[in-house]
C-alpha positions in Angstrom: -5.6 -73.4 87.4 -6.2 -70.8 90.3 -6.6 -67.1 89.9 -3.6 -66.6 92.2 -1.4 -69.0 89.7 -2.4 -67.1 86.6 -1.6 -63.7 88.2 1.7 -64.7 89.2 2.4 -66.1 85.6 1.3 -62.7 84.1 4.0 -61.2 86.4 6.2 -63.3 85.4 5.4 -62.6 82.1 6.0 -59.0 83.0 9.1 -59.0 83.9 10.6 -61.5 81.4 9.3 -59.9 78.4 10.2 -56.5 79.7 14.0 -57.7 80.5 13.8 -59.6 76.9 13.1 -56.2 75.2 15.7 -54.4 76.8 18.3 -57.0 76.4 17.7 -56.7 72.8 17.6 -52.8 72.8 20.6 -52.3 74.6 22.9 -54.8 72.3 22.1 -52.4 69.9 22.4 -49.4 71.2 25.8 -50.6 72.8 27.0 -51.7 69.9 26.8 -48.5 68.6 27.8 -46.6 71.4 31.1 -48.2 71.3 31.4 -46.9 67.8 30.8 -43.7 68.8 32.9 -43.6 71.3 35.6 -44.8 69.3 35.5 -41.9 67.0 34.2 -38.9 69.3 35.5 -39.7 73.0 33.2 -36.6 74.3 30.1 -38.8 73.4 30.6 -40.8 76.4 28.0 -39.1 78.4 25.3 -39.0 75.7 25.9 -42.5 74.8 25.3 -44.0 78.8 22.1 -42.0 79.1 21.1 -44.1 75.8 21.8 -46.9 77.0 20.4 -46.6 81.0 16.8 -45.6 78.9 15.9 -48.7 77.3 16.6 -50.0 81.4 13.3 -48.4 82.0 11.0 -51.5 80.3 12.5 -53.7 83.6 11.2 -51.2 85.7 7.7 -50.9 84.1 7.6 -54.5 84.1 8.6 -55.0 87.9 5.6 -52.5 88.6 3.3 -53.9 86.8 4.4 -56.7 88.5 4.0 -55.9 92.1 0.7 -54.2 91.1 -0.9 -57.9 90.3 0.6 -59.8 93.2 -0.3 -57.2 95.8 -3.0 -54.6 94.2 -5.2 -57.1 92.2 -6.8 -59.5 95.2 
């Protein structure tokens, strides 16, 4: 296998795992949000920032990414 085939497989990698994780962490977190929300409708604010944060992993992943296709040759 070529170094350009196992690069792009590590992004893949990346980005897959990172979306995997956050799929995961914001079931959870919605889950409870709802909940929340239920009980305490001023939480609604405090409760989308929680769940826009796990969102982050996606973005570390698509950077790391982009940094092996294009930074790593």
């Amino acid at each position: 296998m070529s170094e350009l085939g196992l690069i792009t497989i590590g992004a893949g990698l990346a980005i897959g795992l990172g979306a995997l994780g956050t799929g995961i962490a914001q079931a959870k977190i919605g889950a409870a949000a709802v909940a929340a929300i239920l009980e305490k409708k001023e939480l609604l604010g405090i409760m989308l920032i929680l769940l826009v944060i796990p969102e982050t992993l996606v973005i570390f992943g698509f950077t790391v990414a982009i940094l092996m296709l294009f930074g790593l040759k």
